[in-house]
N, C-alpha and C positions, 0 to 999 in steps of 0.2 A: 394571578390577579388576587389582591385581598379580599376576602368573603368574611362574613360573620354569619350565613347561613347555610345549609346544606339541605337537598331537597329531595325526594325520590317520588314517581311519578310524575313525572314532565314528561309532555306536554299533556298528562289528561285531562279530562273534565274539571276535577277539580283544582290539579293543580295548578296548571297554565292559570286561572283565574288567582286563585293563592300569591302564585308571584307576583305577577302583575297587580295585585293590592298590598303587597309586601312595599313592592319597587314605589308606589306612589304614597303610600302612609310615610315612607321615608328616603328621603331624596338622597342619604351616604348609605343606603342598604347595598350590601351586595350577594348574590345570588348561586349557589354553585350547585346545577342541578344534574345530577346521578340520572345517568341514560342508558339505557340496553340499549345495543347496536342495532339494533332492527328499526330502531326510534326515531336514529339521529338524524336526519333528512327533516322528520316533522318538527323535532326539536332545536332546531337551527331557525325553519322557518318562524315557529310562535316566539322563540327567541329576539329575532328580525324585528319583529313584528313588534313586540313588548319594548324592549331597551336592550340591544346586541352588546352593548358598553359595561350593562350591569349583569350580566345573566353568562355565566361562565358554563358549557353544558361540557360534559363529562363522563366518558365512556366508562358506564362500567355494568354491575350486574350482582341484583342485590342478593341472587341465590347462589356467590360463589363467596369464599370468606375472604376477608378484607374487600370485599366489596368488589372483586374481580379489579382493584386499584394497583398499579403497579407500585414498586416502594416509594420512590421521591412523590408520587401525588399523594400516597397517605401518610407519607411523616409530613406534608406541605396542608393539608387537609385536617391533621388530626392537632396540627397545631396552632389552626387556625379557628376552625368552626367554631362557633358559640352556641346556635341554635340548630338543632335538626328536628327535619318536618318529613317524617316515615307516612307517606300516602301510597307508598306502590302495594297492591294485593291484588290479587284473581281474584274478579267479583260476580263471575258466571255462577250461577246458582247450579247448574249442569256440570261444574268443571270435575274432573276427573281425582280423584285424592291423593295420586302422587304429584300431578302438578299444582293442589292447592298446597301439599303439605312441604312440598321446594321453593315455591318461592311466600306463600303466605308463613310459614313457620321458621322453615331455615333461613329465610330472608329478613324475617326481624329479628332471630338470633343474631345476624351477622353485621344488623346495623347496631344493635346491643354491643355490639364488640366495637365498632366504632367509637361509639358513645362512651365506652369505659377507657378508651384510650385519647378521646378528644381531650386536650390540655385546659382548654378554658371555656367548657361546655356551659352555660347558663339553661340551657332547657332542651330534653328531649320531646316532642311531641308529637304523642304516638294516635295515628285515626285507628281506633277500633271499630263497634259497630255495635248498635244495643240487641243484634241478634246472637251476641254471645249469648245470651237467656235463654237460647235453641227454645225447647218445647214449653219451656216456663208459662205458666197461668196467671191471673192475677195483676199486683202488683208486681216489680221491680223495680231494685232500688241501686243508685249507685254503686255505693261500696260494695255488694253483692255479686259474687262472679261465680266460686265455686259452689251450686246447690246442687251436686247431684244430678243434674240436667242431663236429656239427649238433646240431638239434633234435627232439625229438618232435610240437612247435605252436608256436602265436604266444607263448604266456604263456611259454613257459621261452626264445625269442627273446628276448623283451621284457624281462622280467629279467635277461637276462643283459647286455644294453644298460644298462638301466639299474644295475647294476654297474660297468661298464666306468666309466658316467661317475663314479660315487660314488668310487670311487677313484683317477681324475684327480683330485680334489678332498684328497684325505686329507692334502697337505702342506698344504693351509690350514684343513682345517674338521677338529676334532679326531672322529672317526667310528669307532665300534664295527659292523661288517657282522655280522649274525647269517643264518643259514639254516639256517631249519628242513626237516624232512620234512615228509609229511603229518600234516597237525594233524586230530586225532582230540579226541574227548568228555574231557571232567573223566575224571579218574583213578579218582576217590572214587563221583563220584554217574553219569559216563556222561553227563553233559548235554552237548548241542551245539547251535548254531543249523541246521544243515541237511543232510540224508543225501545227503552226497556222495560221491566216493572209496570208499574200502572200501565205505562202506553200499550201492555199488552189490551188492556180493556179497551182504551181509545181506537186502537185497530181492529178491535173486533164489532164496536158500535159502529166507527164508517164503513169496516163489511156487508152491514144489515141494512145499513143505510141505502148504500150503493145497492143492493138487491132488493130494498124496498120492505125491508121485515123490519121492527121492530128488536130493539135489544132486549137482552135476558137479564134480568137480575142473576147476580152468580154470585157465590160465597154465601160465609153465613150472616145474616143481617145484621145481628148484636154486636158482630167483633170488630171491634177498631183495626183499622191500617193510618199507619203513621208516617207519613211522611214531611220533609223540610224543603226548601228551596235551598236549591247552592250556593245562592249570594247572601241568604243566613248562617249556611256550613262555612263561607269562605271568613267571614267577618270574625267568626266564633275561635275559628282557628289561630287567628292573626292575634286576633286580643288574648286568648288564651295564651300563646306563646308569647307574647312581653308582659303579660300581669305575673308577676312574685308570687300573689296571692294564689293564682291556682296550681303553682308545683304541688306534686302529692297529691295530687287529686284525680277523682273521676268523673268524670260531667258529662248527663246525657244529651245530646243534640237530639232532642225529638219537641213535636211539639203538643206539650201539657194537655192539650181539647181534641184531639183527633177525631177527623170523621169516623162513621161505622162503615164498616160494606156498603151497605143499603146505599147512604149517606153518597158516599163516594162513584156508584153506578149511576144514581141517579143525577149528582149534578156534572159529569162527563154527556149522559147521554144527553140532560137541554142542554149544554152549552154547545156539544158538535152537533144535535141534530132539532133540538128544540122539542123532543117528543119524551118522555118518559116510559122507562124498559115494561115489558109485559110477561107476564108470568115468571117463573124461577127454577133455576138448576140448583138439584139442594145438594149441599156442599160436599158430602162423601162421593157422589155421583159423578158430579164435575173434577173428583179426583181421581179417580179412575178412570172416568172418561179419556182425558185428558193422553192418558197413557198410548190412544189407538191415533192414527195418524190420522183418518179419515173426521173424527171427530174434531181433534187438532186445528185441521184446515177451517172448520166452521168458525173456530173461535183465533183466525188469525194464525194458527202456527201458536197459539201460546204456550210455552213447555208446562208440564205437569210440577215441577217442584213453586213454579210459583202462587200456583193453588195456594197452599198452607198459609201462603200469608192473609189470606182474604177469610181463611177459615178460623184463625187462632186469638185466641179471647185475650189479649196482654196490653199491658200498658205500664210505662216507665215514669217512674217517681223523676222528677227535676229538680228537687230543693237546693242541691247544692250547684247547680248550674243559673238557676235562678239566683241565688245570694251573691256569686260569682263575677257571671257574666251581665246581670241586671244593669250594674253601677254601669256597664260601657254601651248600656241604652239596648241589650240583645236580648230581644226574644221573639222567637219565632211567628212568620207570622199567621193568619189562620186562611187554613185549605182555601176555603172560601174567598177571599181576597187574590188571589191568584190562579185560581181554577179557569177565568175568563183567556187569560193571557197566556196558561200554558198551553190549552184546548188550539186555539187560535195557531199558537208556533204550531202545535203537529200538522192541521187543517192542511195549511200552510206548502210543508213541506214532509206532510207523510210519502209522498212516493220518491224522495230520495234518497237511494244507496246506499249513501254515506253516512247516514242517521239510523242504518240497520241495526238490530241487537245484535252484539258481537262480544269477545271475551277480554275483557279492561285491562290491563295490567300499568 
């Protein structure tokens, strides 16, 4: 089937939404999405689901080289592609280092290699993450990647590796880096595939709720947490991959005003319970805590590495994502405008299953 684009991550969260705005921003797109076998069932079905006519899905496995592609599909593939949209990574905060460092690092090596053999490649587009920064303070600014930096775990190691290589590459393969924050529910409707990140807080307020206690302020109050909505990351993607203007570049997907902690516990806790949190877990405490199981269950099962983000004083410069993505009407929109309608989808549908936290790939 003829394709001009090539995909990795279908059917996730983001991507499945990706195509399905790929497929409707243009009616001759066509679609060829890179599936691990373990996938294809669900990848068939969103497939179905979206446009089965435009949506070619494709066995393969981004942490073997050539893509786990056998020859005719990659000389069919490499001669074909014009755009690739590199979404597949391990985004478990918990995940183990040899499996972030196989498929989050050898697995954009190996679409690198794709990419330097696709024949009329017009743009790679790589999702990074602005937790490449690991422990970074302060400021951070696009162009800035290697400072010196540690980490908080394997996944912000991992991507930051797999950055380093992405841009060795950039004087041959024409490449757009995007990095978002954390990606949070639809803007409009609150919909997500899984209650992870923040929603550890929102499970641990309707905890309290349901036992009739009051929530805790937790983190440290000064420090920003940043997060985007997915249908600002999907939009951002899409226009980043056919603007000209953003090859060669790095552009942060976060947004500019971020709440603080504080900020962030307290407009979860009126919106799921209408009460504001009482007293506080001060933040080294709740890192350690966190570590004991029994304390754990208090706050929901929430794992200990996502501490760190509640506690760490950072914020990411925009200018060149602003300059950018501006002109195509994008910029993110603010917590507070959305906080109504993400609160609501958990409410909603926190005791099901299928919106468990689990390990993304």
């Amino acid at each position: 089937m003829p394709s001009s684009s090539l995909l990795t991550g279908f059917p996730g969260f983001i991507g499945r939404r990706l195509v399905r705005h790929l497929l409707d921003a243009d009616k001759r797109a066509q679609i060829v999405a890179l599936v691990e076998p373990r996938m294809l069932d669900a990848a068939h079905d969103a497939a179905a689901e979206i446009g089965p006519k435009r949506i070619e899905i494709v066995p393969g496995d981004i942490s073997e080289r050539r893509l786990g592609l056998d020859a005719a599909t990659w000389a069919r593939l490499t001669a074909d592609v014009r755009v690739v949209y590199h979404l597949a990574a391990i985004y478990d905060l918990a995940v183990p280092e040899e499996l972030a460092q196989r498929v989050n690092v050898d697995g954009t090596g190996n679409v690198l290699e794709f990419c330097l053999a696709a024949k009329k490649l017009d743009r790679h587009v790589y999702i990074s993450t602005a937790y490449v920064a690991g422990w970074r303070s302060g400021v951070v600014y696009e162009h800035e990647l290697v400072m010196g930096q540690e980490f908080k775990n394997h996944y912000e190691s991992t991507k930051f590796q797999a950055e380093v290589w992405v841009r060795q590459t950039m004087d041959r393969v024409p490449t757009t880096i995007l990095r978002p924050a954390i990606v949070v529910g639809d803007s409009q409707t609150g919909e997500t595939q899984k209650f992870d990140g923040p929603y550890y807080l929102l499970r641990a307020i309707s905890q309290a709720a349901r036992q009739g206690r009051l929530p805790i302020q937790i983190g440290r109050s000064g420090s920003t947490f940043n997060v985007v909505p997915v249908d600002f990351v999907v939009r951002a993607i899409a226009a980043a991959g056919a603007d000209p203007a953003t090859a060669g570049e790095t552009l942060h997907l976060v947004d500019p005003n971020p709440v603080t902690t504080r900020e962030l516990v307290e407009l979860f806790s009126q919106h799921y319970s209408g009460r504001a949190p009482r007293g506080k877990l001060p933040p080294a405490l709740a890192q350690n805590a966190l570590r004991f199981a029994p304390i754990r269950k208090l706050f929901s099962n929430t794992p200990a590495q996502s501490i760190a983000y509640l506690n760490h004083p950072v914020t990411f410069d925009t200018r060149r994502a602003v300059d950018l993505l501006g002109p195509h009407g994008l910029t993110p929109p603010p917590f507070s405008s959305y906080v109504a309608p993400m609160v609501e989808f958990f409410r909603t549908n926190e005791d099901d299953p299928a919106l468990a936290p689990k390990t993304a790939v």
